[in-house]
N, C-alpha and C positions, 0 to 999 in steps of 0.2 A: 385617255381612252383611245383606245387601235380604232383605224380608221373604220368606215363600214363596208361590207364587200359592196362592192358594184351589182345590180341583179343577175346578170349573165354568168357571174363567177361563184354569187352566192350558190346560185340551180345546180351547179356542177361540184360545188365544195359540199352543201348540203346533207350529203347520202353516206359521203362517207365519212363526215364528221359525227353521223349519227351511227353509222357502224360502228365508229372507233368506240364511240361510249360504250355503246352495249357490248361490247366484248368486254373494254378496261372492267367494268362495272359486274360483269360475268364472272372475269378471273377473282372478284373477291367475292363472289358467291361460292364459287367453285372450292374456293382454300377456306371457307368456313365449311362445307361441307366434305370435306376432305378430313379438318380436324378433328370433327365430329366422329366419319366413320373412325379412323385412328382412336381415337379415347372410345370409344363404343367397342371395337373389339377386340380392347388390351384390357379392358374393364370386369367388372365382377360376373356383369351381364353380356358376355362374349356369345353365350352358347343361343340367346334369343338373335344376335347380328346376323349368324349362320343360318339359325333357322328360320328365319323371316324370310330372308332371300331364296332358299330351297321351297319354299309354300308352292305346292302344287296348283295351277290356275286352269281350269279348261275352259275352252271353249264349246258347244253344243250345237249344231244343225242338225238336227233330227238323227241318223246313225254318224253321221258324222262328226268327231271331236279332232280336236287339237286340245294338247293338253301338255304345257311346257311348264317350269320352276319360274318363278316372278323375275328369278335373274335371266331368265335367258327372254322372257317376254323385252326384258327393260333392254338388252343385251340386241337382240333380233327386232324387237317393237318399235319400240320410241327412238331407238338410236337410227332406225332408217330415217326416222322423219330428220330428225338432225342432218345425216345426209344428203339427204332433200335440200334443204336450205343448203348445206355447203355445194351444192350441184347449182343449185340456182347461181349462188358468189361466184360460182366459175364461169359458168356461161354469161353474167353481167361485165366479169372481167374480161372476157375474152371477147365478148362483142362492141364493150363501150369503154370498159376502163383498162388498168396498167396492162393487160396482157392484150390489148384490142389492135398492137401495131408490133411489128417485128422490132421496133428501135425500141420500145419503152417494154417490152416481155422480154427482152434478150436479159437486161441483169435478173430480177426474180428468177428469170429461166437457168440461167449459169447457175446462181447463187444455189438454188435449190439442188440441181442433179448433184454438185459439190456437198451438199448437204444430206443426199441420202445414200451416194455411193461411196464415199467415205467411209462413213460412221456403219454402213454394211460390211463392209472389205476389216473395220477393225473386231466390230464383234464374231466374223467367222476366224479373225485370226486365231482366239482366244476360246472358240467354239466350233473347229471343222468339221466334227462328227461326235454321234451320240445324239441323244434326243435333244439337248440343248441347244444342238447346231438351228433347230425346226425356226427359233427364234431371232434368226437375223433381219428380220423387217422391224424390229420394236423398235432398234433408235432412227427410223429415218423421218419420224415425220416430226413436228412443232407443231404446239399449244395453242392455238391463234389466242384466246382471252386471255393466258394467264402471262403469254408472251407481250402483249398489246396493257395489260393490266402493270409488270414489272417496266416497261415504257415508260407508260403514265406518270407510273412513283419518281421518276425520273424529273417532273415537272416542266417548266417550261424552256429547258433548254434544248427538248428535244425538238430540233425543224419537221413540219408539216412531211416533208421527201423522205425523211427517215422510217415516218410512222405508215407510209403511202407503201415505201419497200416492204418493209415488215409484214404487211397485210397482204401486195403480190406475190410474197417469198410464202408462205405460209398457206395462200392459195393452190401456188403450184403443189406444196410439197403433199397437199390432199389430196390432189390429183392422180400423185405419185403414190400414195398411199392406197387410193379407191384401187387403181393397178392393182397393185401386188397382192390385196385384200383378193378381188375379185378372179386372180391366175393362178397365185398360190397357196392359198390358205382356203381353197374352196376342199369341199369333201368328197365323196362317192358320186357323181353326176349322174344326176335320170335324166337322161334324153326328153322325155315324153312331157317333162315336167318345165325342163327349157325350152323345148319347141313350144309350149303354150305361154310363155315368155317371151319369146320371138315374135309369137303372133298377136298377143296385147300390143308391145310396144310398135309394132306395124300400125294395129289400129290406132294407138294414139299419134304417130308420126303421120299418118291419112287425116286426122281430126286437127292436128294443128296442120298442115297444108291446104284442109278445107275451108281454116277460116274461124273452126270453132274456140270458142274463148272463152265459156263457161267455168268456172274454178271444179264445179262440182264434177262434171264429165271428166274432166283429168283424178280427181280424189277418189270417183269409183273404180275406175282404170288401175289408179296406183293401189289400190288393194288387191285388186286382180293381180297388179303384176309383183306384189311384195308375194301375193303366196305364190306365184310359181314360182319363184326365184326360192320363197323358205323351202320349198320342196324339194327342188331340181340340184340341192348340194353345194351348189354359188352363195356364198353368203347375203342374207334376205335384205342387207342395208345396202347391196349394191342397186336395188333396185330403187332405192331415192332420189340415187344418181341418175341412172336409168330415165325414170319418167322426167324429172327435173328440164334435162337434155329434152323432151319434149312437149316442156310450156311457152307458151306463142311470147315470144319477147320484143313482139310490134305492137303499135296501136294500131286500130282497127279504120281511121280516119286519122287525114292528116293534120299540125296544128293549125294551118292555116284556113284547112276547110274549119273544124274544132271553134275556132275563133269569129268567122264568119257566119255559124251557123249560133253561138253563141249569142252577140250583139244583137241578131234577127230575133233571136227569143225574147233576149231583154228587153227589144222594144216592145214585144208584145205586150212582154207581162208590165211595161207603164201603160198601154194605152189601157190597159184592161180595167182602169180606172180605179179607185181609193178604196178597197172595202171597209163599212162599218163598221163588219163584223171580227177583223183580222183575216189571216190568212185562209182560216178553216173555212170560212165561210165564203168565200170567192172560189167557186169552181173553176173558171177561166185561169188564174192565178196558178189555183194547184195545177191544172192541168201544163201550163208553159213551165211551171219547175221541174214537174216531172221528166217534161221534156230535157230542160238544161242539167236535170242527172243524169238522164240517158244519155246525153250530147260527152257528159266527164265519163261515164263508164265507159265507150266508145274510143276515146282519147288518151284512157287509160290503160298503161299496160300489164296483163295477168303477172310477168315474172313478178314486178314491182311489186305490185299488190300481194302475191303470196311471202316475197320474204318480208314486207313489210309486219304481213299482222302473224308470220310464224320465227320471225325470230326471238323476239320479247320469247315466246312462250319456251322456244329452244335455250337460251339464254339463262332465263329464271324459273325453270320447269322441270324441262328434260334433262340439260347434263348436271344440277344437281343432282337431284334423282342416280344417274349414272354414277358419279360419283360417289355420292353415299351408295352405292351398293357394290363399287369395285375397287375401293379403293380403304378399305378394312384392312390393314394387313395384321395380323397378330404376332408381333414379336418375341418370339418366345425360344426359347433353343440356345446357341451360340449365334449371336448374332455377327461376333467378328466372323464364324467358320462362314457365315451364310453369305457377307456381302466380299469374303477371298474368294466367292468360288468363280468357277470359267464364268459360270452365266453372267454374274454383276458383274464381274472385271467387265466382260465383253459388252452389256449395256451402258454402263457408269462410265468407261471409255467412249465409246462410241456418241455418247449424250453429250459428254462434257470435253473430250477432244474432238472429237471426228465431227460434230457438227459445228463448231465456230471456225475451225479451219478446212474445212469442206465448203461451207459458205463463202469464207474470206478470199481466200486462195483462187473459187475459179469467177467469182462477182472482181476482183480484182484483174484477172488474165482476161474476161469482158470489157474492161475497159482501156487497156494498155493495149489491147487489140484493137480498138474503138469499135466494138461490137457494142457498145451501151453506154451511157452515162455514168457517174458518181453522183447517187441522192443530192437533189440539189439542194445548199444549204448547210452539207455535211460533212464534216472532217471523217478519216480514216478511221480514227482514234474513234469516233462515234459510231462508225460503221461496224467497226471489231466490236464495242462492246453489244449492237443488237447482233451479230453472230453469234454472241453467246445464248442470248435470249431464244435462237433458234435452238438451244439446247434442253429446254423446257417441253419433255415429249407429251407429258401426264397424257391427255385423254385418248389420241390415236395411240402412245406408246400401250396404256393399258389394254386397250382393248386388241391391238394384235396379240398382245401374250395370254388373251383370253384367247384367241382363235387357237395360237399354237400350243398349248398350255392346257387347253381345257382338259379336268380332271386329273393333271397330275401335278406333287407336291413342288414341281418349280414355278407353277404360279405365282406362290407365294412371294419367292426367293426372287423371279422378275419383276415380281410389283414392290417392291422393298428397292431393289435397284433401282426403277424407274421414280419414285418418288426423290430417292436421294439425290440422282443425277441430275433431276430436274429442279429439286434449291438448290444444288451448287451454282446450275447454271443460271438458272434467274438471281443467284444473291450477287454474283462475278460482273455477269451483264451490268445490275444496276450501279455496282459499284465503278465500272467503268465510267458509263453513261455519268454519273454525276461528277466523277473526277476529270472526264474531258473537257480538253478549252472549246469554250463557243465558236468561234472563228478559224474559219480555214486557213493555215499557213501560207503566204506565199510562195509560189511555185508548187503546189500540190496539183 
């Protein structure tokens, strides 16, 4: 039996031992729902796949409608909340965990720009002009579930530092992605539609500087600021990020007050003597619990609390859903003519070369510099094989080529690339990962 963590170390291991799950546990949600859409719209009943997702949906306030296709609700809708949550992961990272000190975010940091300036530089090689070119953001970003999921399969030889990189590297690279999402793949810009964008997110940056910490006040906000943002030609999921960047990530009391004022309660609620009745029936009782809930709501923090109860749903909810509805592809044609063309070369390279040695290469020149550590724990030989796994685009990969893509026939031809490129590289990765020695060589 492994020993038990010490409490201090448990509080700090805890958060993102329970991360790690629900992504590992995510990415096999994801590849059941992946294979599904694949046999659904290679199948007899192809033509219901398509038109399911085309279903006209509106909305109604009185003369006013919105009124989008069910793909572009799930596409523009749910996928902001998803962002949402990966806004939250950034700002946790970057105040408390791997990105929260210049010495522990320097490798993620290296690792990732290697990781998306590469694998850019190869798919323009292969794609400098024509409409194709539109698509050089698709291989820069990484999987985080299905990357953290191929890990896993990996079992226990994989060191804790390895899985911790993985999870900074994959933060950055959304980071990286929300960019490029929100400068270049934006559309026709209404000014009038971003200025009332500018002016929500002012009021929610006034509201958390005021103090306020309500969930619901930020949730009516973020709908305010999702539709100006779906208005204004910026794409509407940048705004997850957006409000995310403005939930109050302190408590509101400290834990020493928290604690103090805690025991004071407790005592209360013994003297307040034995009820007959049980709890219901002691009103002094109920009234000092109530208290000691307010006392944890107070001490608790809103970030915490919203990824806590929106990732499960992100996780087992949303990018299902996301996935069964973009990742259909219908294989049908010459499929050797479709994955020689510029575009796959230029993804399927960039996925399966340009991100393990884009990673490698500058996470490596980080530390020979000693600008950063080597995963502690970790052989090289470990290290190269989760560069691969950074070659696992699927969900940001698809959904840029829905931005750049939307409506014409290389969608298809992109998402065919991207799922391929992304088993090679999650099969390579694992294969590495399990054939590596456990133990660092001397002199590494």
């Amino acid at each position: 039996m492994p020993a038990r963590l010490k409490p201090p170390l448990a509080v700090i291991v805890r958060p993102f031992q329970r991360f790690a799950q629900i992504q590992t546990s995510e990415g096999l949600v994801l590849l059941f729902c992946t294979a599904v859409a694949l046999l659904w719209a290679n199948s007899p009943w192809n033509e219901s796949y398509s038109s399911l997702w085309e279903t006209e949906i509106a909305l109604h306030v009185g003369d006013w409608v919105l009124s989008y296709t069910l793909l572009h609700w799930i596409n523009d809708g749910l996928m902001a909340v998803f962002f949402f949550v990966v806004g939250l992961e950034i700002k946790r990272e970057v105040l408390a965990g791997e990105l929260a000190s210049p010495r522990k975010a320097a490798l993620p940091l290296a690792a990732a720009l290697g990781g998306m300036i590469l694998p850019a530089l190869l798919f323009t090689a292969f794609n400098y002009n024509g409409e194709a070119a539109r698509g050089w953001g698709i291989p820069m970003a990484t999987d985080i579930a299905f990357a953290l999921g191929a890990l896993a399969l990996a079992g226990r030889r994989v060191p804790t530092g390895l899985k911790v990189f993985l999870v900074a590297l994959a933060i950055v690279d959304d980071i990286g992605a929300v960019l490029v999402i929100a400068i270049f793949y934006a559309g026709d810009v209404a000014l009038n539609a971003l200025a009332a964008a500018a002016v929500v997110t002012a009021v929610l940056v006034f509201f958390n500087r005021s103090g306020v910490r309500h969930t619901l006040v930020y949730a009516f906000l973020g709908v305010a600021l999702w539709l100006a943002f779906l208005l204004s030609g910026v794409h509407a999921t940048v705004a997850g990020v957006v409000l995310a960047m403005t939930v109050p990530a302190r408590s509101s009391i400290g834990t020493d007050r928290f604690a103090s004022n805690v025991r004071d309660l407790l005592a209360r609620f013994e003297q307040a003597g034995r009820p007959s009745r049980g709890l219901l029936g002691d009103e002094r009782r109920q009234s000092v619990a109530l208290e000691i809930e307010a006392e944890a709501t107070h001490v608790g923090v809103p970030l915490n609390r919203l990824e806590h109860v929106l990732q499960p749903w992100v996780a087992y909810a949303i990018m299902p859903v996301f996935a069964l509805a973009n990742a259909g592809v219908a294989l049908h044609g010459n499929l050797w003519e479709q994955l020689t063309s510029p575009l796959s070369l230029g993804i399927v390279v960039g996925l399966v070369v340009g991100k393990q040695l884009g990673i490698l290469s500058f996470a490596y020149g980080a530390t020979r510099f000693r600008l950063a550590d080597k995963p502690r724990g970790a052989t090289w030989l470990q290290v190269y094989g989760t560069c691969w796994l950074g070659g696992i685009g699927f969900t940001m990969a698809l959904f840029i080529a829905g931005l750049a893509f939307d409506g014409s026939p290389l969608l298809e031809t992109a998402k065919t690339a991207i799922l391929l490129a992304s088993a090679v590289s999650g099969v390579v990765g694992w294969i590495i990962l399990r054939a590596a020695p456990l133990h660092t060589p001397r002199g590494e």
